[in-house]
Each structure stands twice: as C-alpha cells, then as structure tokens.
C-alpha positions as CSV (number, residue, x, y, z in Angstrom):
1,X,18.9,-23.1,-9.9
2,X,21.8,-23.0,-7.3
3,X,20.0,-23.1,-3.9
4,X,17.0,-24.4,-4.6
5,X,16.1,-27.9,-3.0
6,X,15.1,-30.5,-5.6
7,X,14.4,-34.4,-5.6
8,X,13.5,-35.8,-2.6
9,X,13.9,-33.2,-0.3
10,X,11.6,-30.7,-2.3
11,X,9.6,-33.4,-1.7
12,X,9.8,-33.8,2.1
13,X,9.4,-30.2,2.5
14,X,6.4,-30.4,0.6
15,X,5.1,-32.7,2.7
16,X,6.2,-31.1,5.9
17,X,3.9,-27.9,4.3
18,X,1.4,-30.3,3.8
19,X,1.6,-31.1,7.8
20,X,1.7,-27.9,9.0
21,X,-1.3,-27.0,6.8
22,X,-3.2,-29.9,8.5
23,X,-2.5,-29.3,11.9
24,X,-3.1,-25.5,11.7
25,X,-6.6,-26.6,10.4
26,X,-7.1,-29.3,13.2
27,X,-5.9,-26.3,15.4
28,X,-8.3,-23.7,14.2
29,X,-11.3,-25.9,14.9
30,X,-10.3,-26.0,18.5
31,X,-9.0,-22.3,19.3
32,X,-10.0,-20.4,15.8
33,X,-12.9,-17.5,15.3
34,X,-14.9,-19.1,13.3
35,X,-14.5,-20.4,9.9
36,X,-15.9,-17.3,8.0
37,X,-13.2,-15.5,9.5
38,X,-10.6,-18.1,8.8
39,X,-11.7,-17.6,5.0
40,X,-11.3,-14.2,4.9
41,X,-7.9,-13.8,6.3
42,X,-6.4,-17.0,4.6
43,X,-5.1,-15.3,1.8
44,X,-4.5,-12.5,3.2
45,X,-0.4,-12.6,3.5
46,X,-0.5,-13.1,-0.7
47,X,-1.1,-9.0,0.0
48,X,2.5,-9.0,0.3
49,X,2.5,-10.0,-3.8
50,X,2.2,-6.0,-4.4
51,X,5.8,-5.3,-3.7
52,X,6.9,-7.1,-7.1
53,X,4.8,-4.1,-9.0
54,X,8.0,-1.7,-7.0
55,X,10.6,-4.1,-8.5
56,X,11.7,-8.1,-8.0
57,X,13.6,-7.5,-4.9
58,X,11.0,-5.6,-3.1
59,X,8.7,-8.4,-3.8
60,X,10.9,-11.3,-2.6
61,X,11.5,-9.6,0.7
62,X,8.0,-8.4,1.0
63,X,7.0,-12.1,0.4
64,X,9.4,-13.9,2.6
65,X,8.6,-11.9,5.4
66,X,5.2,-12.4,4.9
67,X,5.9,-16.2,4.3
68,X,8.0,-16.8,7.1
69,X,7.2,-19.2,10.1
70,X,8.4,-16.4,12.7
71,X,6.1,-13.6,12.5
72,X,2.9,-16.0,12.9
73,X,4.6,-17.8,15.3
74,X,5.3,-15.4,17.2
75,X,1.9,-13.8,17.2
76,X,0.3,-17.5,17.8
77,X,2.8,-17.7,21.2
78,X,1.5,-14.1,22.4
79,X,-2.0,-14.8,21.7
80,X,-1.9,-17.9,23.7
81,X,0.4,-16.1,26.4
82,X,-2.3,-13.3,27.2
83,X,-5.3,-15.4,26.8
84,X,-6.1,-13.5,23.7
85,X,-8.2,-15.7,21.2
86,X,-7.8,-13.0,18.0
87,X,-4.0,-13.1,17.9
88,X,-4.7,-17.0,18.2
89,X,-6.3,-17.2,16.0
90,X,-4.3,-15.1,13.3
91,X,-1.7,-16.9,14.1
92,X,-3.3,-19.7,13.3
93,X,-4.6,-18.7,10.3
94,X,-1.3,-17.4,9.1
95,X,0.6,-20.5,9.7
96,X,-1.9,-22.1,7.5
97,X,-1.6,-19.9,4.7
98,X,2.6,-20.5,4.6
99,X,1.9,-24.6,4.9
100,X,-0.5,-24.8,2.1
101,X,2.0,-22.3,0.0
102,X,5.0,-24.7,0.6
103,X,2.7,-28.2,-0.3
104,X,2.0,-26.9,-3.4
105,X,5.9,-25.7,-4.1
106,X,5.6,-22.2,-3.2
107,X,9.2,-21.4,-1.1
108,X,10.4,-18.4,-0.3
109,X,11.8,-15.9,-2.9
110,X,14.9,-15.2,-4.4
111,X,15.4,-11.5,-5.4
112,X,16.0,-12.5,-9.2
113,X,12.2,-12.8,-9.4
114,X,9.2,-14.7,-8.4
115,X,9.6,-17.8,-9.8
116,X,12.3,-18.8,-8.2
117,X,12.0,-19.8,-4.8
118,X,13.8,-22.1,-2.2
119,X,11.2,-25.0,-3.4
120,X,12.8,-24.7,-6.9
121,X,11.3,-22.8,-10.1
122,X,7.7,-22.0,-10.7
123,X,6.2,-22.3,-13.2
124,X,6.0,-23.2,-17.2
125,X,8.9,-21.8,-18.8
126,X,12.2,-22.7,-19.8
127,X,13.6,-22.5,-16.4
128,X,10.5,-24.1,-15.1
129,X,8.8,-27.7,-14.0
C-alpha cells in the first residue's frame, strides 16, 4: 500500500511503540491512580472503533484522533502544569494505550478502511501480512 512504512522502519516504529508503552508504564507506577484504574481506562480510546459502523472514513478520523500522540500529550503537560494527578494520569494512561497499539502494528488509519494503516495492512487477507 502506497504510504504505508514497511521493512525496517515498520520495524523501528514498532519498537519505538514498544518504548513508549514501557516508559508510560514505568511512569504510571510513579505518578498513576492506581492500577485498577489504569485497567479500566486502558482501552478505553478503542471507543473510538464505533465510527467505522457510520462509514470507513468516519472511523479512520475517529481513530487517529483518538490514536494520536497530541491529545494525551497535551492533557499529560496540563495535568502536570496544575498539579492535577487525574489528568496525569490519563495522560498517562492514554499514551500507553497508542504505544502498545503501534508495537503490535496498529498505525493510524487511512480512510479506505481499517486495515490499512501507516504501519502497513492488518490483517489475513489478500492485501494482508
């Protein structure tokens, strides 16, 4: 698929994922809420999946917003700006969720539907890995 990453630099972005997923998890044990509510929330930007029932390109821009580093980021640095340990946390918690997503190959979403992401196709199928 033109645009999609492939070889070694799917690879090193897996990787990278793989990172980010680690140190959001190292950084949760310091400045988190507790690991129940870690659990509960981990998933939670996956809610963003119910914009492919509208059609494809609801869901991929439903998805990468809800997938992309600036939102939680940007929650994370006002939480820590006003001393507030819940948007911290989320933030946290969110960043998380998008670095395990990208180590296992999940990118962001093209509009032409789910499978096919940044990372490269998802997925069994003819297209697929």
């Amino acid at each position: 698929m033109a645009g999609a990453v492939s070889g070694g630099v799917r690879s090193i972005l897996r990787i990278e994922g793989l990172c980010v997923l680690l140190a959001s998890l190292f950084a949760y044990s310091k400045f988190g809420a507790g690991w129940g509510v870690f659990a509960l929330f981990f998933l939670a930007p996956d809610l963003s999946l119910f914009g492919y029932l509208a059609r494809p390109g609801i869901g991929a821009l439903l998805y990468n917003v809800a997938h992309s580093y600036a939102w939680p980021i940007l929650i994370l640095g006002v939480g820590i700006f006003i001393h507030e340990p819940l948007a911290t946390a989320a933030g946290i918690i969110w960043v998380a969720h998008i670095g395990f997503d990208r180590a296992l190959g999940y990118g962001l979403k093209y509009s032409s539907g789910f499978r096919f992401t940044h990372l490269g196709v998802i997925g069994r199928g003819p297209d697929g890995a």
